[in-house]
N, C-alpha and C positions, 0 to 999 in steps of 0.2 A: 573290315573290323579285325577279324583275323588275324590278318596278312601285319595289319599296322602293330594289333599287339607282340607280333613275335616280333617285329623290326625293332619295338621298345625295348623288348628284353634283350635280343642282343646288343642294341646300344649299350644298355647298362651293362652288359657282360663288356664288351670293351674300354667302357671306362672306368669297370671296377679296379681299385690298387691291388696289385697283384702280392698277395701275402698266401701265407705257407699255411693249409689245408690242418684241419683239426685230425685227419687222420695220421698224416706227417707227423706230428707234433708228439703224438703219444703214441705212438712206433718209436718214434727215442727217447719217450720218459718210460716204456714196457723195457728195451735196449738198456737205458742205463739203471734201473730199477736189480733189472739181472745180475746187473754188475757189481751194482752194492752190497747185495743183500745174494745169497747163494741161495736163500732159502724161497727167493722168486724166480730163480733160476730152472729147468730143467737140463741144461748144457753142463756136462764135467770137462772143463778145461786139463788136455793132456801135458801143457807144460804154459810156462809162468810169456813165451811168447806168443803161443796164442792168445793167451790174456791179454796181452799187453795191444794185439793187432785188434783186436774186439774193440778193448776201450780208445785206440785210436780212433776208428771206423765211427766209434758213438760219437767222440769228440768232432769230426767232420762232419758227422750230420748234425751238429746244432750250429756250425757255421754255411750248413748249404743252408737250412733252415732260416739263421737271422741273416742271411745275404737276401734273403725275399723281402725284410725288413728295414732293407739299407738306409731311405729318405727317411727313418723316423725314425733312428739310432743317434745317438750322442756318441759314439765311438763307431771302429767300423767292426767288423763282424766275428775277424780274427781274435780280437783283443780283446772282446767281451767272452768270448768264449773261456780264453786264456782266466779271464777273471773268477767269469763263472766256475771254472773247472778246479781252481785254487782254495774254493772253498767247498767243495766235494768230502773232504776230510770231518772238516766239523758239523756240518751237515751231516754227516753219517754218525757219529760223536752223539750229537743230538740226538736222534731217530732211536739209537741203541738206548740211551734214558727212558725214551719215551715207552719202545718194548720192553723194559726193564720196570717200567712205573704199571705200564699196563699187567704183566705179569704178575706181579706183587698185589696187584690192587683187586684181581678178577680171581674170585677162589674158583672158578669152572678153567682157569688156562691153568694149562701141563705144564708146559714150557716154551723154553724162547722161542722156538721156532714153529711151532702154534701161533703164536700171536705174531710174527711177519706171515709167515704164509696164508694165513687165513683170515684175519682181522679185520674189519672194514676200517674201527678206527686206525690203526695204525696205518692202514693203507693211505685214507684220506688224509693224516698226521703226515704222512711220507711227502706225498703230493704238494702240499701245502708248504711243505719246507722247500721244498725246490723252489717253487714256485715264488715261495718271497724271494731268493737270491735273485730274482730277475726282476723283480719289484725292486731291489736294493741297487741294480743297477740302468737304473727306467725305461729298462724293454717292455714297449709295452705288447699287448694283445696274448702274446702266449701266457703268460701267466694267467688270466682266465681262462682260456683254452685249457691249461690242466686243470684248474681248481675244479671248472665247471665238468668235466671230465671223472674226475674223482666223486663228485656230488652224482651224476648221474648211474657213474655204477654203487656207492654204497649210501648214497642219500644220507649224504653231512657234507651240509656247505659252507666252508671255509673261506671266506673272503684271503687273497693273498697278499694284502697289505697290513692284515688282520699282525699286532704284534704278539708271538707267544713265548714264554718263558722253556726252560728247563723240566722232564719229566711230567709230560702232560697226557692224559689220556681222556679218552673219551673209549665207556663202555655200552655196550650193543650201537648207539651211534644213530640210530634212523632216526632223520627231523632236527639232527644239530644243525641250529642256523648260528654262526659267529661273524658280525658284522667288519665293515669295511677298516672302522677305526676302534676296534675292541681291541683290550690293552690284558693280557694273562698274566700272570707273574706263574711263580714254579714251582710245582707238584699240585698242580691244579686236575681236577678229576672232573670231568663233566657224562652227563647218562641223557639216553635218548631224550629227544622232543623240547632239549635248552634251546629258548632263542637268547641273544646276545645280540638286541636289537636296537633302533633306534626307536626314539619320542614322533619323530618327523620325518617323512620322506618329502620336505617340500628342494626342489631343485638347486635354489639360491644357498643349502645350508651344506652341498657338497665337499667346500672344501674346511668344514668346522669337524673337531670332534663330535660325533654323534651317536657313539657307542660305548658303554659302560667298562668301568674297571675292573676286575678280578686281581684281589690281591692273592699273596702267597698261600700254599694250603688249604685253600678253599674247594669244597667239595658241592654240587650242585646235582640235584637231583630230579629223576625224567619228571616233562614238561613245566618247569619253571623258566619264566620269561622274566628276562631282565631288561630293563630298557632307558637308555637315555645318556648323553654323554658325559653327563656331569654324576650319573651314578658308580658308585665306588661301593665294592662288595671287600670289607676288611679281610682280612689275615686270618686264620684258621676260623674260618664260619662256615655255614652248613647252611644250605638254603634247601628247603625237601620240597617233596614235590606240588606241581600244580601250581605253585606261588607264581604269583605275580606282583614283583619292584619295580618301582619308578624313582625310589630313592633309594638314599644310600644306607651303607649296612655297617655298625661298628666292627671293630677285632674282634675275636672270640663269641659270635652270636649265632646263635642259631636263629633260624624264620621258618615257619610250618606252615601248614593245612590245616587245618581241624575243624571238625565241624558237618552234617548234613544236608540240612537245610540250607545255609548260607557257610563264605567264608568268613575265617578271619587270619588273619598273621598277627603271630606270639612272639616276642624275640626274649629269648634266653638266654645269661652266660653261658660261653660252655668253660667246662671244670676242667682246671690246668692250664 
């Protein structure tokens, strides 16, 4: 009995597809993380070619990295790289809004470099960005590999097909669930324990939207659950906490808690 379950398992170890190790993977998002941002760095680069021989080095380990991914590539390994790496710019572009929103938006952050170097959201925000660019160009499995990665050290999970806007944050961060096909729009502010979920986990409804809208300016507050794909949260609204949506939300509205014994949700203009 033994003898036959290890012969099993290493069968299976022989025919498993040979892909690139979760620890691989984020050894070059820690690598180029450094790279980006100085403020995740502790290396001082003494001239602009070591620099330059570092961010090589990063660049070659995401092409040994998608070379383990060859059979399931629509390009081949070099080229996505290439692609990938083209868009490193606005990507950081991005990230800088988002530490700039987050900033602005948390009266306990100091400054910029508080909120990269010690942030979970901005961490997970970081992660997440990368992480669609290879969504964007249908590599698959590492982009889970980081998302899920980032989720397990600051516990906010980020779907990396998830689409987000412009200067987003999410503050203290534990228990953000944002779903597969959740759509942000920009200067969206979300606080612990938001889900951003679906109506259905039935299998057949995979490839439907199935996760709600956030429009622009909308502010969401810890543990409100939003749910379902055809819900739409308007343009500068305020959902506080505890709430639970199944539908959708006008422009300018607020939706509360209120209450003891029982809930209920209020919706308000808001003024201006």
């Amino acid at each position: 009995m033994k003898e036959a379950f290890i012969k099993n398992l290493y069968q299976a170890h022989r025919e498993a597809p040979h892909i690139p190790s979760p620890s691989l993977v984020c050894n070059w998002l820690n690598h180029l993380l450094e790279l980006l941002f100085p403020e995740f760095s502790d290396h001082r680069y003494q001239n602009l070619r070591e620099f330059e021989h570092h961010f090589q080095s990063t660049q070659l380990e995401l092409v040994q990295i998608l070379d383990l991914l060859d059979d399931d590539l629509s390009e081949d390994a070099e080229t996505l790289e290439q692609r990938f790496s083209a868009q490193l710019s606005q990507v950081r572009e991005l990230l800088i809004k988002d530490a700039q929103a987050i900033l602005k938006g948390d009266p306990a952050a100091s400054n910029f470099t508080e909120v990269i170097r010690t942030y979970p959201g901005f961490y997970a925000i970081a992660v997440y960005r990368l992480a669609h660019e290879f969504i964007k160009l249908n590599i698959p499995l590492i982009p889970r590999v980081l998302t899920e990665h980032a989720h397990g050290k600051t516990g906010i999970d980020i779907h990396p097909a998830a689409r987000i806007g412009e200067h987003f944050c999410i503050d203290h961060g534990t228990g953000v669930v944002i779903g597969e096909t959740v759509e942000i729009g920009n200067h969206v502010k979300l606080y612990q324990g938001v889900t951003l979920g679906a109506l259905s986990v039935k299998k057949e409804m995979a490839q439907t939207k199935r996760h709600p809208t956030i429009q622009d300016r909308v502010v969401i507050y810890a543990n409100a659950t939003i749910l379902g794909g055809e819900t739409v949260i308007g343009h500068d609204s305020i959902i506080g906490g505890s709430v639970w949506l199944t539908k959708s939300v006008a422009p300018h509205c607020r939706i509360y808690y209120q209450g003891y014994s029982r809930q209920r949700t209020e919706t308000e203009e808001v003024e201006g």
